[in-house]
C-alpha positions as a Python dict, from the first residue, in 0.01 Angstrom:
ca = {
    (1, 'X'): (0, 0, 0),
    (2, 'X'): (-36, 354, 115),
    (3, 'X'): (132, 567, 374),
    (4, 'X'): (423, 341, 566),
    (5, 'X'): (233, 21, 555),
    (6, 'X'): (-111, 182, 599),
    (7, 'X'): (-384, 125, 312),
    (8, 'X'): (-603, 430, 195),
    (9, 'X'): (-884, 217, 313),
    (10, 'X'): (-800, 226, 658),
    (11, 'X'): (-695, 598, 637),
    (12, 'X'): (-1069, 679, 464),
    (13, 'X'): (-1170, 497, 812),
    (14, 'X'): (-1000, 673, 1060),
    (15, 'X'): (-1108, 1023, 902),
    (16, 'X'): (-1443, 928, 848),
    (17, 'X'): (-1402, 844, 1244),
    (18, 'X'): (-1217, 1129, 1351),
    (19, 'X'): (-1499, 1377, 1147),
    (20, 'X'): (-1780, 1183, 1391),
    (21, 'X'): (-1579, 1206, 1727),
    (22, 'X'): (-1535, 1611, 1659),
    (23, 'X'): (-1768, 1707, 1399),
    (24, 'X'): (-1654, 1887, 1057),
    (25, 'X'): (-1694, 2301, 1221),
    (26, 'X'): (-1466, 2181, 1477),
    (27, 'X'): (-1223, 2018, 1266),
    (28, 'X'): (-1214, 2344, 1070),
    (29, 'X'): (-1115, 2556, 1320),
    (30, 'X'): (-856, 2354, 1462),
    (31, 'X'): (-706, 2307, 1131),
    (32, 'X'): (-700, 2708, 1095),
    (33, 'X'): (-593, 2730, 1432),
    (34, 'X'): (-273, 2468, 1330),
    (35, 'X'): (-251, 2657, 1017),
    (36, 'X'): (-200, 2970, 1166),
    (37, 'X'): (49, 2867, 1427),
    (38, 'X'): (257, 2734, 1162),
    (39, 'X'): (278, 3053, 979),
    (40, 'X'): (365, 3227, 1269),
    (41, 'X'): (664, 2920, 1378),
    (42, 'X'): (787, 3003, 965),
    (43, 'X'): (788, 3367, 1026),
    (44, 'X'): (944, 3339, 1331),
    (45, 'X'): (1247, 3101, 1202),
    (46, 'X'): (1289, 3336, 973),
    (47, 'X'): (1344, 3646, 1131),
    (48, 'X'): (1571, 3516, 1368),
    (49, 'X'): (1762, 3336, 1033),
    (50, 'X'): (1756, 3714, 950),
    (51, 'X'): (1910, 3873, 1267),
    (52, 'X'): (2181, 3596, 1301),
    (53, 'X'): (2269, 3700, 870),
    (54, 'X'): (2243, 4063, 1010),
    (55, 'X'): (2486, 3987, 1269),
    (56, 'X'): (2729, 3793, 1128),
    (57, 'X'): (2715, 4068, 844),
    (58, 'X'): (2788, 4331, 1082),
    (59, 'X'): (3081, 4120, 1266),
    (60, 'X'): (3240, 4105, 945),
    (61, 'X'): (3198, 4445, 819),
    (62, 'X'): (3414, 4588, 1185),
    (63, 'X'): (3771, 4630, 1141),
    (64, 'X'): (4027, 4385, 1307),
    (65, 'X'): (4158, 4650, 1565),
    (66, 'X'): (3818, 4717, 1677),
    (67, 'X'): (3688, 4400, 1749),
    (68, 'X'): (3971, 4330, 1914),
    (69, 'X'): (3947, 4661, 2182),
    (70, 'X'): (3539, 4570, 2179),
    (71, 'X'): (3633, 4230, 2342),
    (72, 'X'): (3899, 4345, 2570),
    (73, 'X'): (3611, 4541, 2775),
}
């Protein structure tokens, strides 16, 4: 058994399909294209894991008293 039920017989099928439907230079770029896009999605998860650290850094640093006058205005 392979994958969830799926054999690597019938996976070896459906690529060996899937390469004649689009052809291999297409395949290429479109696996670049979903390669890249997921670099960027990482990158961008992790800056904002970074500004929300930065934040909560920066909410902790301020005294009592002033966070207290900050949120009265």
């Amino acid at each position: 058994m392979g994958i969830g039920g799926i054999s690597v017989g019938s996976l070896l099928i459906v690529l060996v399909i899937v390469m004649l439907l689009f052809g291999t230079k297409r395949l290429r770029n479109i696996g670049g294209d979903l390669g890249g896009a997921l670099s960027g999605f990482r990158k961008a998860v992790r800056e904002t894991e970074q500004t929300q650290d930065s934040l909560t850094l920066d909410a902790a640093a301020q005294p009592a008293a002033q966070r207290e006058s900050q949120q009265r205005v």
